[in-house]
N, C-alpha and C positions, 0 to 999 in steps of 0.2 A: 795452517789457517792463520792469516795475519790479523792482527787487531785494527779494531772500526774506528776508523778516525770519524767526526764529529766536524759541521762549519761551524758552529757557535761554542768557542770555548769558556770554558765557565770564566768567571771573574775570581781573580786571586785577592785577598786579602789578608793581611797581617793583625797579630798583635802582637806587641814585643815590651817587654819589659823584666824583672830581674823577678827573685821568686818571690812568692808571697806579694806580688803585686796585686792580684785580682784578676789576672789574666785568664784563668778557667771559669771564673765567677760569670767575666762581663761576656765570655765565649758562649758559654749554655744561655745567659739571658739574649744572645745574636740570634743564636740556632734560633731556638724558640720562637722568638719573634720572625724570623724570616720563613720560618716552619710555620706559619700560623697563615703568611700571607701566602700559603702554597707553595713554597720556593724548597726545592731541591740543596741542600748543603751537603758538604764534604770536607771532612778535617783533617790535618795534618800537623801532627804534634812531635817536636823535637824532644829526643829523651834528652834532658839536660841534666843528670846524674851519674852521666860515666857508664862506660860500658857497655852493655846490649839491655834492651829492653827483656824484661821475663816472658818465659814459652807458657804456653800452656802445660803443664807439665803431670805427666802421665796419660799422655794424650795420643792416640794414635800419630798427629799430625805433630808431633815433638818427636816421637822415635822414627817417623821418616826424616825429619830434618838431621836426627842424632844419627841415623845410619847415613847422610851424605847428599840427602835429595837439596835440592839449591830452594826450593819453595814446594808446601803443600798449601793446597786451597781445600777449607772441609765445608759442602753446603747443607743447610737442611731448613727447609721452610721458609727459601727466601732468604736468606741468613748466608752471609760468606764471610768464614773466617779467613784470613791469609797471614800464612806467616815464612820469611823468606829470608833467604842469607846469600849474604855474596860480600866482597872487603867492605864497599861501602855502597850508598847509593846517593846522589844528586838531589838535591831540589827538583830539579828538570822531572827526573825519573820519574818519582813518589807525586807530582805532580800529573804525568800521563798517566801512571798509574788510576789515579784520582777519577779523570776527567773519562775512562773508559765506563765510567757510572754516569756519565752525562749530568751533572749536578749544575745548577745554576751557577753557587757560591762555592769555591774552596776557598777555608778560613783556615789559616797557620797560626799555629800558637808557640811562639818562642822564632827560634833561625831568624834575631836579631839585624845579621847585616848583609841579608838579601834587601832585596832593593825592589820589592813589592809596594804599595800603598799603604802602609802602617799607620793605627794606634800605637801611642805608645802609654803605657801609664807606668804614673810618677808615684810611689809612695811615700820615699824621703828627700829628703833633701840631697844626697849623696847621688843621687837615681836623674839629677838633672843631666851629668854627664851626658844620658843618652839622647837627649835634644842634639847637643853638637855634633855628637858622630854617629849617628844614626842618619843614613839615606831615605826619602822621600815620608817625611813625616806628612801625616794629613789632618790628625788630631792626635790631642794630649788629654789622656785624664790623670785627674789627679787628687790625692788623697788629704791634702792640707791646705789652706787657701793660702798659707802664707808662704805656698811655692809660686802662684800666679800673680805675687807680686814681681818674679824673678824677669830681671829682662830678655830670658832665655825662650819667654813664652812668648813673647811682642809677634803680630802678624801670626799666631797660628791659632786653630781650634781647639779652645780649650772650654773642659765640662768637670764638676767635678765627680766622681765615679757613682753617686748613688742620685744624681741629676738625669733622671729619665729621659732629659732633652739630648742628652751625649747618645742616648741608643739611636732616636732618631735618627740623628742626625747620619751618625754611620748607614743607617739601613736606606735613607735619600742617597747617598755619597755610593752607597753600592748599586743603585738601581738604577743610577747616571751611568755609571761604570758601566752597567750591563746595556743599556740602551746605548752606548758608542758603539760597545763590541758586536753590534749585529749586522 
């Protein structure tokens, strides 16, 4: 049985920034709010700690993966856990993966210098770096005013992280995004 491909593919978004930036903070205040105006989301989190991400462990669907299976999916009540192994996997991949849920929004949290439409947030001053080498910035939040004096900011959107006006503005910024993509 082949998978269902979809004409309207969700809209990709980022947020990127270093740890401790806010990036799970400002991520659950996205869902929420986009989960409020009825909109389907789907997320995709870079384990930025090294290693593999933890199994569920003493779990039927851990000791199929420990005897060799490449992926178990366990469902119950609407509920699908999936946990799968193979060397590595793509962006691309974890992304159709995603979009086989038909979601409005997939929002990425971290996987930095993919070249998605990115937040990026600022919390120190060392954190500026990421303006310069970072691909398709769209907006900046940021943790201190006295980085938006920096001229690394000139010409872009910038909010500072507990300015309600910064959620907006992403949640217009994605619903442009998705009215192109139809």
């Amino acid at each position: 049985m082949a998978l269902v491909t979809y004409q309207t593919q969700p809209v990709v978004f980022q947020l990127a920034g270093y740890s401790n930036s806010g990036k799970t903070t400002l991520m659950t205040k996205l869902i929420s709010a986009l989960n409020s105006d009825g909109k389907m989301v789907a997320t995709l989190k870079h384990h930025g700690h090294g290693g593999k991400p933890d199994l569920l462990q003493n779990k039927d669907s851990s000791q199929h993966l420990n005897a060799g299976a490449i992926a178990s999916l366990v469902e119950g009540e609407g509920r699908i856990l999936l946990q799968a192994e193979r060397q590595s996997w793509s962006i691309q991949e974890q992304i159709q993966i995603l979009a086989q849920l038909q979601p409005d929004f997939i929002l990425i949290e971290g996987h930095k210098q993919e070249d998605f439409p990115k937040a990026v947030l600022v919390r120190r001053h060392e954190d500026l770096e990421l303006l310069s080498n970072l691909k398709n910035i769209v907006v900046v939040f940021y943790w201190d005013m006295e980085i938006i004096k920096n001229d690394s900011l000139l010409g872009k959107n910038a909010f500072h992280i507990d300015d309600p006006v910064g959620l907006i503005w992403i949640k217009e910024f994605l619903y442009q995004m998705k009215n192109t993509n139809k």
